[in-house]
Every structure is written in C-alpha cells, then in structure tokens.
Backbone bond lengths (Angstrom), bond angles and torsions (degrees), N, CA, C in turn:
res aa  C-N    CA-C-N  psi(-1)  N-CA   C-N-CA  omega(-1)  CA-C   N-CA-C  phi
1 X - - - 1.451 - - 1.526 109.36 -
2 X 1.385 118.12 116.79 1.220 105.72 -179.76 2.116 122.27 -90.91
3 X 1.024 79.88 153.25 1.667 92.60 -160.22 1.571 106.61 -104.57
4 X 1.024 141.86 127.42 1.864 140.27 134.70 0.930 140.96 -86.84
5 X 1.660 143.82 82.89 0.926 131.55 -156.00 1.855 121.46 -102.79
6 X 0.897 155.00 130.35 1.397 134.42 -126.49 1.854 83.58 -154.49
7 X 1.504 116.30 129.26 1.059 121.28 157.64 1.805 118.19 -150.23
8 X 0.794 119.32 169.47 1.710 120.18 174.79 1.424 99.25 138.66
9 X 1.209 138.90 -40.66 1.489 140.25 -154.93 1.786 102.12 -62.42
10 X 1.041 99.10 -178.99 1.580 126.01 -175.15 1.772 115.25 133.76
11 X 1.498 85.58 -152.31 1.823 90.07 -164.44 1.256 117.70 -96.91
12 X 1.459 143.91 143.35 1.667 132.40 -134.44 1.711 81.93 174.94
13 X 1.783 103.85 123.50 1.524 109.52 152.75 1.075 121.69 -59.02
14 X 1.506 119.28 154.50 1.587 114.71 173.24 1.351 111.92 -71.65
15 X 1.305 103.85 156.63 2.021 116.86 -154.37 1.703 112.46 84.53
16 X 1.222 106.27 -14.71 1.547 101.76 -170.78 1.993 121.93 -67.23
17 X 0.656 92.79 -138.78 1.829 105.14 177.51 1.102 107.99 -166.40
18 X 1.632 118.73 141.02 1.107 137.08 159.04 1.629 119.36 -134.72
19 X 1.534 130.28 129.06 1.410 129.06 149.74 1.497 138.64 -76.87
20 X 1.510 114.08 97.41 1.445 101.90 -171.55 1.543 110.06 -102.21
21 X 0.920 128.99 100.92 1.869 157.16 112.39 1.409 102.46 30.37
22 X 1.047 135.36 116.44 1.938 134.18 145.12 1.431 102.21 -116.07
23 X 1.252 122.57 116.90 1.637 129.66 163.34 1.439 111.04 -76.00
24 X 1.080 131.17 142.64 1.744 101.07 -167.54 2.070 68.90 -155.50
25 X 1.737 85.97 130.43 1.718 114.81 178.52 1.406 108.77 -132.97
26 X 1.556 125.19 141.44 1.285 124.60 175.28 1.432 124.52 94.49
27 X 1.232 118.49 0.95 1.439 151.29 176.16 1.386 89.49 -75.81
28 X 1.662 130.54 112.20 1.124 153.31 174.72 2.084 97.06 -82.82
29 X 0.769 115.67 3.37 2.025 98.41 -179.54 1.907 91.77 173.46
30 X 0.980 97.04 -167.90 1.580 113.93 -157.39 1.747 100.66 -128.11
31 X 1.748 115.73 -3.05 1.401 122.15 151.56 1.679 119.52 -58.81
32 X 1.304 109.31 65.98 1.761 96.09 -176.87 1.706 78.34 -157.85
33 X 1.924 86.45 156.94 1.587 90.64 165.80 1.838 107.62 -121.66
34 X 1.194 97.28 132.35 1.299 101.66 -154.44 1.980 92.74 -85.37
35 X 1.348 125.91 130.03 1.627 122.57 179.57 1.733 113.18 -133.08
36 X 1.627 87.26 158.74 1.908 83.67 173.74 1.525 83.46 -111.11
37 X 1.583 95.93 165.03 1.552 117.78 159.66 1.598 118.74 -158.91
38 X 0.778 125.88 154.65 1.719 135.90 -155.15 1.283 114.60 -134.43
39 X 0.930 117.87 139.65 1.783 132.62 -179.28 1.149 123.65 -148.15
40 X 1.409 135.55 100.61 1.389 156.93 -170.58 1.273 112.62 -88.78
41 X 1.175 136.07 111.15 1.494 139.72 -168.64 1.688 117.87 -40.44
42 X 1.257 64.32 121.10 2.139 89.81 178.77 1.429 105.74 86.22
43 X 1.059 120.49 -5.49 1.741 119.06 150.41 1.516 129.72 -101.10
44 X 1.526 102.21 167.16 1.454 111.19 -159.63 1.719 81.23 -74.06
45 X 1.504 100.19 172.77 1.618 138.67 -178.13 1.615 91.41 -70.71
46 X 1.613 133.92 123.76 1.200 111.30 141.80 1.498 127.30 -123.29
47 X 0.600 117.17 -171.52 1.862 122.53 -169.29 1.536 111.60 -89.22
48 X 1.346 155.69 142.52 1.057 151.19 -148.86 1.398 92.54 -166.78
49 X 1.180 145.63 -47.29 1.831 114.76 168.18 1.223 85.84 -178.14
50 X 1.813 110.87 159.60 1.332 111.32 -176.15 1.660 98.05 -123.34
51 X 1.348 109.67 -154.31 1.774 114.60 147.47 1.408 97.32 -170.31
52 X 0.997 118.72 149.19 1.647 136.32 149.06 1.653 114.88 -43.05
53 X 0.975 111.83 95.48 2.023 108.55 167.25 1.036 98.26 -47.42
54 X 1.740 135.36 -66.18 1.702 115.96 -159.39 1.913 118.85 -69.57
55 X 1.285 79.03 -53.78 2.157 80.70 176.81 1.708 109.77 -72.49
56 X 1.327 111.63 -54.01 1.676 99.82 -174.26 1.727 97.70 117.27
57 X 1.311 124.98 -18.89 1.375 124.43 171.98 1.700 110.90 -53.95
58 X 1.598 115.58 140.52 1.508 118.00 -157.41 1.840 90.48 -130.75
59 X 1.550 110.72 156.31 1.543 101.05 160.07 1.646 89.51 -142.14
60 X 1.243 93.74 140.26 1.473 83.99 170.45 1.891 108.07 -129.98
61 X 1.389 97.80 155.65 1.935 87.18 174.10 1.342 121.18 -64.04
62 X 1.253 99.73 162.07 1.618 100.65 178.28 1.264 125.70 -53.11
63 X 1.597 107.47 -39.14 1.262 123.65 -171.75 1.412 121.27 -74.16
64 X 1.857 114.24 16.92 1.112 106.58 170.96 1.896 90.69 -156.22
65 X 1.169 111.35 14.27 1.613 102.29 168.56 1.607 122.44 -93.56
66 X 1.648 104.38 127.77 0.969 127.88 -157.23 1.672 122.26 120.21
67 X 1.391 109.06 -12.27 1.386 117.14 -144.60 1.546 99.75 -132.20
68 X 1.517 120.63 -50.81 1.292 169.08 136.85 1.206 126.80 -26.74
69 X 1.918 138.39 102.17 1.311 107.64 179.66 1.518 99.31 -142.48
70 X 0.902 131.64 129.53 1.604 143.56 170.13 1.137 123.92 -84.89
71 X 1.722 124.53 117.63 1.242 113.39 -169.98 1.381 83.29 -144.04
72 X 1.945 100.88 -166.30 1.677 100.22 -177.02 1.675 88.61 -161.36
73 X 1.272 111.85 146.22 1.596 128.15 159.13 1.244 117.88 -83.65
74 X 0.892 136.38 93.14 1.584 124.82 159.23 1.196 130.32 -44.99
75 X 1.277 113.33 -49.67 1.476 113.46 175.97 1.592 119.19 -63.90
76 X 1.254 102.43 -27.52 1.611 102.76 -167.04 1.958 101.75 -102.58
77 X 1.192 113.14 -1.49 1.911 114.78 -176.87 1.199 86.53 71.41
78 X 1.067 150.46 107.61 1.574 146.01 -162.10 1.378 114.86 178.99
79 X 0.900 153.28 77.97 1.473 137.19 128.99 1.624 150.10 -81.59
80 X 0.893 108.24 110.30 1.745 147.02 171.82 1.752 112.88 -28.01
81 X 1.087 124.46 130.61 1.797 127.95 166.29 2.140 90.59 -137.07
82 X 1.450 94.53 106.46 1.440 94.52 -174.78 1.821 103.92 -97.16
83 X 1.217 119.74 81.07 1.185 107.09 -164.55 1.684 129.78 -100.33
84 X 1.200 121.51 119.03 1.486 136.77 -142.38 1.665 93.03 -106.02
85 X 1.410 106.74 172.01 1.456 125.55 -166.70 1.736 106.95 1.91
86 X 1.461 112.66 81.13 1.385 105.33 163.73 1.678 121.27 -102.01
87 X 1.770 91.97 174.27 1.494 87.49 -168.53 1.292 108.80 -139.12
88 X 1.233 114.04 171.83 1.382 112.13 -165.68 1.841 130.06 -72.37
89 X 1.645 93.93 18.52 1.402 127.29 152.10 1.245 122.10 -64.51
90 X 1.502 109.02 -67.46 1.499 124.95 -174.40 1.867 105.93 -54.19
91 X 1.280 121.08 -23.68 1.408 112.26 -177.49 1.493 120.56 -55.82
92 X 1.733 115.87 107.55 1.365 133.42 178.29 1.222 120.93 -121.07
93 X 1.451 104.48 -157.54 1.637 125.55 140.61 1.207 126.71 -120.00
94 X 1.019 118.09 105.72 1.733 118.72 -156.01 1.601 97.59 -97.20
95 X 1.216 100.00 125.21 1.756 117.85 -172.07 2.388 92.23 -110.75
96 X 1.393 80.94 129.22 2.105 92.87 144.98 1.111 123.88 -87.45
97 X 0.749 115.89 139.04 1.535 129.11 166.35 1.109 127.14 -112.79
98 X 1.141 129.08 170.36 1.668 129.49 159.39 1.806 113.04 -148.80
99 X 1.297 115.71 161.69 1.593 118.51 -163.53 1.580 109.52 -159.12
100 X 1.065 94.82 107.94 1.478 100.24 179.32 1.518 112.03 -36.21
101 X 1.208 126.11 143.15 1.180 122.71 -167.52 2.354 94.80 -82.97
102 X 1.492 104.72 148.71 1.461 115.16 -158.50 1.618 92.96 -142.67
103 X 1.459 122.20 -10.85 1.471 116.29 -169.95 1.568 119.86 133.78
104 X 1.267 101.61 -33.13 1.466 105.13 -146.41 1.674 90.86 -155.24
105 X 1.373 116.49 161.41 1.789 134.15 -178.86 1.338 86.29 -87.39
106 X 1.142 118.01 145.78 1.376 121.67 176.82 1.541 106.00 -125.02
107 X 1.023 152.17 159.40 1.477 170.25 -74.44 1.786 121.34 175.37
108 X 2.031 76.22 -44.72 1.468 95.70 -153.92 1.815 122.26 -102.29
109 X 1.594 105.67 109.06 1.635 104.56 -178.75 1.403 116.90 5.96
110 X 1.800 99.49 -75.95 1.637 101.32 -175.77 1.063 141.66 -51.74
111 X 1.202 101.65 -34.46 1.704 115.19 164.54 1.367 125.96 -64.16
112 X 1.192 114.71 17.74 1.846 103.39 166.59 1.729 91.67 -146.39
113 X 1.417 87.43 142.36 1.344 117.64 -176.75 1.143 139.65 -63.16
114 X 1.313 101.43 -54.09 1.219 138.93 160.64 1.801 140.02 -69.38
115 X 1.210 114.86 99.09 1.842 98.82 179.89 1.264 110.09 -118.07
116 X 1.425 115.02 178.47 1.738 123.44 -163.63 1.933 79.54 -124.43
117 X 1.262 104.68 169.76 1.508 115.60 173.19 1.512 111.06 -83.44
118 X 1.280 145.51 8.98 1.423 154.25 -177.36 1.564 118.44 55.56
119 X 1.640 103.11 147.04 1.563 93.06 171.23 1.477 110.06 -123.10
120 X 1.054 136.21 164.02 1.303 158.71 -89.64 2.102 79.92 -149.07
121 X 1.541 108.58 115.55 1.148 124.82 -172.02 1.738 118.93 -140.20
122 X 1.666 111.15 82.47 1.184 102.07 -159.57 1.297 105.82 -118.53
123 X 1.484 117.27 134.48 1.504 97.65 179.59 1.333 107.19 -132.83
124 X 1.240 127.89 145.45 1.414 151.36 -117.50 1.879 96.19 -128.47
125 X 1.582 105.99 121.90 2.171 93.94 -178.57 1.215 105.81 -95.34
C-alpha cells in the first residue's frame, strides 16, 4: 500500500524559508513522478513542481521558479520542496503526490495516483 507522508509546513514571515518533507513507502520501483501541489481555500488544487524519481529531471511552475526547488533522497524515500522567499500568496495546503511514470511530468491533478493528507503552509506579510 503505498503511503505519503508530508511534514515541514507551518507559519513563516514573508521572505522566510520553509522545507516540506514527503516520506513516500510502498512504491514498488522508482518508475513514478513524485509532485507537490497546493490549494488555498476556495480554489482549485494546483501543481507547483514535480521530478522524476528515476532520472532526477524537475519542472517547476513559473509561479514559483527561482524561489522553489524540488529534489528527492533516495536513500531515505524522500522528497524535498525547499521553498525560499515566500509570500503571502504561497499560503496553502501543500499535498505529495506520486504518478506512475506515463512518459512525461505531468501538471495535471488526475494524473497522479497517489496523495499525502497535506500540510498546513501559511505565510504571514
């Protein structure tokens, strides 16, 4: 059964930093693309950057590149959203994901399989 477990979030002035954490268990191979996505009350879910577990290739949205960085542990089932100068935009619920790998990083809600229960990302102006 695969699992996501996602922690690091809380409350942070704008300009600050935060690391948010996905533990990810039950993942049969390293074919998946592991993604964050965020949803701020009364809006839809959107996608904020993914990466490939097997290659290491990342995309992230505009609306957070430069700012934004997606990485992954191997050793530890782990992937990382290291996120730098935020603002009182970025305040969500930032969910992991995971998606069987299909070819390509995908963007799109439906396409990943997998979700974590989200953590709580608020940032303060």
């Amino acid at each position: 059964q695969v699992q996501l477990v996602e922690s690091g979030g809380g409350l942070v002035q704008a300009g600050g930093s935060l690391r948010l954490s996905c533990a990810a268990s039950g993942l049969t191979s390293r074919n998946y693309v592991m993604g964050w996505f965020r949803q701020a009350p009364g809006k839809e879910r959107e996608f904020v950057a993914a990466i490939s577990w097997r290659s290491g290739n990342t995309y992230h949205e505009d609306s957070v590149k430069g700012r934004f960085t997606i990485s992954r542990d191997n050793a530890k089932n782990t992937v990382l959203l290291q996120m730098n100068s935020l603002k009182p935009e970025d305040t969500s619920v930032y969910y992991c994901a995971a998606a069987k790998w299909r070819g390509v990083i995908s963007r799109r809600v439906p396409d990943y399989d997998y979700w974590g229960q989200g953590t709580q990302v608020t940032v303060s102006s």
